[in-house]
Rosetta silent file (secondary structure, phi, psi, omega in degrees, C-alpha in Angstrom):
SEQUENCE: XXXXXXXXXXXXXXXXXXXXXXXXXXXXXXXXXXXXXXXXXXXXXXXXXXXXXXXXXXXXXXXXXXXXXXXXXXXXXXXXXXXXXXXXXXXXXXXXXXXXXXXXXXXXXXXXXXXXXXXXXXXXXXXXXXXXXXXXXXXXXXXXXXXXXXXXXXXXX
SCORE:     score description
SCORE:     0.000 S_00000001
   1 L     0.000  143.898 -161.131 -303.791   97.457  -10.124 S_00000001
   2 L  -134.607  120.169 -165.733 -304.051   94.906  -12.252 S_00000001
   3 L  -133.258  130.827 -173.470 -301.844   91.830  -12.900 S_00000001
   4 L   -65.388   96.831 -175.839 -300.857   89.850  -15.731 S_00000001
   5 L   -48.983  -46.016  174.180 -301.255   85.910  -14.436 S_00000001
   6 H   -59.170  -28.492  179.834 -299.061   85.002  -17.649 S_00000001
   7 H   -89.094   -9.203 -164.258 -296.186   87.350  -16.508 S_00000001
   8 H  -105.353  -34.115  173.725 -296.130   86.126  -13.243 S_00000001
   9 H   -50.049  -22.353  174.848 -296.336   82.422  -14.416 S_00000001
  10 H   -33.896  -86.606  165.877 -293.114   83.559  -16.515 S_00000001
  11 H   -22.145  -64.144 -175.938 -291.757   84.635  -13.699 S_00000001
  12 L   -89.707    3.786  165.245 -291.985   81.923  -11.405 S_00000001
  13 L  -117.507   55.491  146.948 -290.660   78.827  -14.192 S_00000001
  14 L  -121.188  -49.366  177.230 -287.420   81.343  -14.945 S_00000001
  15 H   -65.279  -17.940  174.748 -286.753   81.175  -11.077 S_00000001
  16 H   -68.404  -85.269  167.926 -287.527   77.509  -11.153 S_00000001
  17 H   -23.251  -31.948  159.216 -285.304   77.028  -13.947 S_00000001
  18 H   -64.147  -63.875 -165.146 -282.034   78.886  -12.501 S_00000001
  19 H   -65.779  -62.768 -173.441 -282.301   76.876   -9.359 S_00000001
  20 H   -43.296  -17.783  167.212 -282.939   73.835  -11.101 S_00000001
  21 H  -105.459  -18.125 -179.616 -280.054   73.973  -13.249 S_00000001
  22 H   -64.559  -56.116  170.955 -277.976   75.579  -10.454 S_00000001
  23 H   -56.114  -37.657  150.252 -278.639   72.081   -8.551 S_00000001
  24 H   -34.412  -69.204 -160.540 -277.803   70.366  -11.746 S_00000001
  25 H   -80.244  -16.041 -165.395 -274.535   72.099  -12.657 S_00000001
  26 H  -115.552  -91.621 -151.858 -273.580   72.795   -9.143 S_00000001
  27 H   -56.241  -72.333 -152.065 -274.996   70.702   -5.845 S_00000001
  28 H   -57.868  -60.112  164.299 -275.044   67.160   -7.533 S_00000001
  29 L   -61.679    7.260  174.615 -271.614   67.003   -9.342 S_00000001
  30 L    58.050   18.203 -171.730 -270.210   69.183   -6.946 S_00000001
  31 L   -84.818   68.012 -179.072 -268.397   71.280   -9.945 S_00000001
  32 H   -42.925  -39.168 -170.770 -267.891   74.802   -7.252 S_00000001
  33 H   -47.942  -28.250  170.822 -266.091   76.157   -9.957 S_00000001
  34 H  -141.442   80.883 -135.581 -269.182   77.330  -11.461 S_00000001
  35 H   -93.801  -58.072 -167.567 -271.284   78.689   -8.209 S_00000001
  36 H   -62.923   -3.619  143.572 -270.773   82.242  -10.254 S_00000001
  37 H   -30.573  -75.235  169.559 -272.786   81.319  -12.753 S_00000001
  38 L   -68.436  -17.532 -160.976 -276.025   81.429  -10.317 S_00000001
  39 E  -144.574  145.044  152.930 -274.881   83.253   -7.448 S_00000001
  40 L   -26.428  156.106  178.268 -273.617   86.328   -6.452 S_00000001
  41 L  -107.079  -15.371  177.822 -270.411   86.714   -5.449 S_00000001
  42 L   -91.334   22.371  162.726 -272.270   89.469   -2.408 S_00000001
  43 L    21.927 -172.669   60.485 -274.295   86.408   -1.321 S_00000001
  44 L  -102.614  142.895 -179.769 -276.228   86.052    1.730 S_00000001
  45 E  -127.229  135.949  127.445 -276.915   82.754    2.786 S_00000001
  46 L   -13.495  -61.071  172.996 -279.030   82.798    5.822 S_00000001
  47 L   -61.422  -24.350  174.467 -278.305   79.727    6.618 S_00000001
  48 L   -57.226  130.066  157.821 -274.563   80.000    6.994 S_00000001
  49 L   -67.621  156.559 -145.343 -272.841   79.595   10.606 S_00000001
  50 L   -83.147  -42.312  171.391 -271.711   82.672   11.958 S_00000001
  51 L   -45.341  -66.136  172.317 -268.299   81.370   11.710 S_00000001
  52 L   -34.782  117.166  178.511 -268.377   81.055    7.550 S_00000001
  53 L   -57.862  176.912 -178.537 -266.918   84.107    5.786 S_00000001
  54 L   -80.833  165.328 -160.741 -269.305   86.354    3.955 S_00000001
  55 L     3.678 -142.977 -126.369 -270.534   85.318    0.039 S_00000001
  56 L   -51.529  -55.991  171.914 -269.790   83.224   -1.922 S_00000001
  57 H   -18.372  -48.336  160.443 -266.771   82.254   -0.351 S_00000001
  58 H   -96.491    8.664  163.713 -268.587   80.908    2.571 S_00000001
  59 H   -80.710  -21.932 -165.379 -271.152   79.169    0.091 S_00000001
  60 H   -69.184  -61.137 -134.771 -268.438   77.436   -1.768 S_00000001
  61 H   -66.007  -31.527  175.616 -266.466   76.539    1.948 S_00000001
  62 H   -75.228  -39.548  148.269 -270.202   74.954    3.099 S_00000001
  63 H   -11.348 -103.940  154.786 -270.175   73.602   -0.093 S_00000001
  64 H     1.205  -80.796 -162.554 -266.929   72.185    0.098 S_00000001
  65 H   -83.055  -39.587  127.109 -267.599   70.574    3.647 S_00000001
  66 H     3.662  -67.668  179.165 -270.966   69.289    2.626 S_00000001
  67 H   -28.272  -77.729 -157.569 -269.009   66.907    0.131 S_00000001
  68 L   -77.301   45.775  152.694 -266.913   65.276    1.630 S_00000001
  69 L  -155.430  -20.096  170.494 -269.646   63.582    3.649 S_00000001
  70 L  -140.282   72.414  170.788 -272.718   63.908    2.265 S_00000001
  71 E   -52.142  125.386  161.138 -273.064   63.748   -1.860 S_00000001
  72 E   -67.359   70.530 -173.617 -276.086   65.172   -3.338 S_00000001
  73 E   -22.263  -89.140 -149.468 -278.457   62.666   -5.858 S_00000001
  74 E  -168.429  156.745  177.549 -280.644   64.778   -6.438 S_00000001
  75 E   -74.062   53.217 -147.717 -283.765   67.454   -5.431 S_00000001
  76 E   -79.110  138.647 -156.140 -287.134   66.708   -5.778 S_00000001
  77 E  -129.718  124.933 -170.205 -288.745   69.799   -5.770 S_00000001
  78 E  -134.081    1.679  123.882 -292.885   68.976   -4.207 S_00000001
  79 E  -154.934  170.424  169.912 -294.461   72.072   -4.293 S_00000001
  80 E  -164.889  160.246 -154.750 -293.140   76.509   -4.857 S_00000001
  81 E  -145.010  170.596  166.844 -294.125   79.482   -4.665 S_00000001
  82 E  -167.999  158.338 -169.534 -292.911   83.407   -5.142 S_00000001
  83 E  -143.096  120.396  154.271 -293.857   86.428   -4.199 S_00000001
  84 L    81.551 -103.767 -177.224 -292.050   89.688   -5.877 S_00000001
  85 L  -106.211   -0.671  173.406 -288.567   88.355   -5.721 S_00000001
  86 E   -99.519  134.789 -166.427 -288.262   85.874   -3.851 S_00000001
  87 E  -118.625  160.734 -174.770 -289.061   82.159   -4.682 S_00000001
  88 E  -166.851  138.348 -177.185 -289.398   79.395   -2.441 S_00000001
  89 E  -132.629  135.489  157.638 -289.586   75.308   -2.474 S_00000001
  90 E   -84.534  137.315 -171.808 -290.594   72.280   -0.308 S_00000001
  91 E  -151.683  140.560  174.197 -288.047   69.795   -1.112 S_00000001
  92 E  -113.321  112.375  156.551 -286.991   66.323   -0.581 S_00000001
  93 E   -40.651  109.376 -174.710 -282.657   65.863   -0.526 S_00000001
  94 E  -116.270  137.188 -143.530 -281.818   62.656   -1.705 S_00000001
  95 E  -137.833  157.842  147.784 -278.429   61.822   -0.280 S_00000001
  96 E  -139.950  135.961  147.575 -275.598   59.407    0.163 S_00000001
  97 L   -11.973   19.137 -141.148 -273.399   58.753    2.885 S_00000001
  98 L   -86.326  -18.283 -175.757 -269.774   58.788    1.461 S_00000001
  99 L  -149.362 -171.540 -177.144 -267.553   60.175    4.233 S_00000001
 100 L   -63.231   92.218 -174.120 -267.251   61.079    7.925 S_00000001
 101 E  -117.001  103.075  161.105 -270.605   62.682    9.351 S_00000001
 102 L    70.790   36.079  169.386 -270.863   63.482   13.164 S_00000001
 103 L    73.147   14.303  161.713 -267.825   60.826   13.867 S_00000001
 104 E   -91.886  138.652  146.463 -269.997   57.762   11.621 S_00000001
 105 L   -37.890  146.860  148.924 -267.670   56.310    9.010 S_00000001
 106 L   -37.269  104.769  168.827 -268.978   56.164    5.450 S_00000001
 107 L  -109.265    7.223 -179.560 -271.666   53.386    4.779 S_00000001
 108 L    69.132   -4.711  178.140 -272.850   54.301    1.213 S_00000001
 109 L   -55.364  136.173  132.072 -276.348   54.601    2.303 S_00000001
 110 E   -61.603  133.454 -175.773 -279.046   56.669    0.924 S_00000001
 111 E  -161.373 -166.774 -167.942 -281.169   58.148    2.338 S_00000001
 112 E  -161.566  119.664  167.198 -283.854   61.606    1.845 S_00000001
 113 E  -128.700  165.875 -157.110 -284.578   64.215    4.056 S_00000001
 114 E   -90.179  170.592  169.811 -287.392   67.328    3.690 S_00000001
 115 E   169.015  166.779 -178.007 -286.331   71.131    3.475 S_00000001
 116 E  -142.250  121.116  -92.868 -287.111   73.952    2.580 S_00000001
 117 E  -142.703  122.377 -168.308 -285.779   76.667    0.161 S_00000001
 118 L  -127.721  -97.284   49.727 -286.170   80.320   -0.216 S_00000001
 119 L  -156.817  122.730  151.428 -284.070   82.433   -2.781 S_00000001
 120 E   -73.893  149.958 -176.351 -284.015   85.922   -3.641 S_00000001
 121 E  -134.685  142.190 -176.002 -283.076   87.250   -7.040 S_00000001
 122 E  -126.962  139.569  156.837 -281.291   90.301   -8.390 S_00000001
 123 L    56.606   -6.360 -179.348 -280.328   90.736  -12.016 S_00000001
 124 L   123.891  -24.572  174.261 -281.085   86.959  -12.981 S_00000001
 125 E  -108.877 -174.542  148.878 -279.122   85.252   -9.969 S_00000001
 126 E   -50.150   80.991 -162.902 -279.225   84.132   -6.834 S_00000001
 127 E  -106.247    8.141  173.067 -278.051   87.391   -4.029 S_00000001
 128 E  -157.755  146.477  173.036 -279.900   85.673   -0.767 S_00000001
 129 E  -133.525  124.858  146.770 -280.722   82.040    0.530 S_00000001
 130 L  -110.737  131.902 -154.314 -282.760   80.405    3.632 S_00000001
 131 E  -129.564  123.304  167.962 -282.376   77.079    3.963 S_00000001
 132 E  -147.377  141.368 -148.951 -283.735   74.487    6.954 S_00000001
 133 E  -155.012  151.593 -153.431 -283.446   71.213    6.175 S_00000001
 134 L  -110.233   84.173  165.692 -284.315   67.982    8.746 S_00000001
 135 L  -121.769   19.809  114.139 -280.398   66.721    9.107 S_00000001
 136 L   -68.152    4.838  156.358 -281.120   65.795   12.535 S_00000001
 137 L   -63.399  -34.446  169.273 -282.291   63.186   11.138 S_00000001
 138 H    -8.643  -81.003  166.148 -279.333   61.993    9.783 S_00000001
 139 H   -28.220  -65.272 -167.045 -277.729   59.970   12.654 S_00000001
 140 H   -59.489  -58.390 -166.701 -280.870   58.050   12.750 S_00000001
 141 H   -60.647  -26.374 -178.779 -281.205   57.184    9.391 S_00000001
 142 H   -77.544  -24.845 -169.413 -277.487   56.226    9.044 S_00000001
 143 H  -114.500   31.461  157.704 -277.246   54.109   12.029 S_00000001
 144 L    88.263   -9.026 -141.671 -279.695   51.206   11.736 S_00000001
 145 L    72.699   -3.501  167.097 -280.928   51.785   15.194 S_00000001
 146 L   -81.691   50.441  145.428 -277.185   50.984   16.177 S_00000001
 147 L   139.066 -125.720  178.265 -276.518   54.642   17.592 S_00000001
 148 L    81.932 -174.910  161.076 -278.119   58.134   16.034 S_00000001
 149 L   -54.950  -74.142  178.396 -279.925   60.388   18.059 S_00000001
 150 H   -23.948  -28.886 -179.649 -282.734   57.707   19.203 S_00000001
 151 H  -114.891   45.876  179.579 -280.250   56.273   20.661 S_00000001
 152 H  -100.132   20.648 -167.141 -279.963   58.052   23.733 S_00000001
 153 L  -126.877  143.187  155.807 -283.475   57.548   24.546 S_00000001
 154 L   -14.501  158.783  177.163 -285.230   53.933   26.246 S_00000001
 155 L   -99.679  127.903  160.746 -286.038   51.511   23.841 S_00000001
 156 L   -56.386  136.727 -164.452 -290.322   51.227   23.569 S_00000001
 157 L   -72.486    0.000    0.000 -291.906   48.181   24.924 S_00000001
């Protein structure tokens, strides 16, 4: 079998491109209204708690609850790959602070944590996601050394 290197490069900057404007038009302004652009409305997100109704519904509702605590700069996308239909990215989240996260108040901070990105595609959109992304870090980064995770551990000499 024999495979055309040009079709597959194709391939993988059309899925780059979808996500990349789906984080555009979607994550960073937070404009849910138009999730159906990119996504399915039969979802899966992988990533969802167990709790979250099924598609879209429970991406906009993570969405949603995302917001109002943690606004999305922007995505750096640092290296991706695909295989058939599925595409996948190492990514660094660049973030701000804006609302009530794990009982801290807003500080306005910035801050960037890694993840990593999977998406399947049907028909041109997005119909599955796995997502894992390092926001236990969070606490730490937000609280100066003034609480976080860290600080339930000794301080080092």
């Amino acid at each position: 079998m024999s495979v055309d290197v040009a079709t597959l490069e194709e391939e993988k900057e059309r899925y780059y491109r979808h996500v990349g404007e789906f984080r555009k038009t979607v994550f960073v302004p937070g404009t849910l209204d138009r999730v159906r652009e990119f996504v399915h409305d039969d979802v899966v997100d992988h990533f969802a708690p167990a709790s979250d109704p099924p598609g879209i519904e429970g991406f906009v509702k993570r969405f949603t609850a995302a917001q109002g605590a943690i606004k999305g700069l922007s995505i750096d996308v640092l290296t991706s790959a695909y295989d058939g239909d599925v595409y996948f990215q190492i990514i660094a989240l660049n973030l701000q602070h804006t609302g009530d996260f794990m009982g801290m108040p807003a500080t306005g901070k910035t801050f960037t944590i890694g993840g990593f990105d999977a998406f399947r595609f049907r028909d041109g959109k997005i119909s599955e996601h796995w997502g894992v992304y390092d926001v236990s870090k969070i606490p730490d980064l937000l609280a100066d050394g003034n609480g976080g995770w860290s600080s339930m551990w000794p301080k080092q000499a």
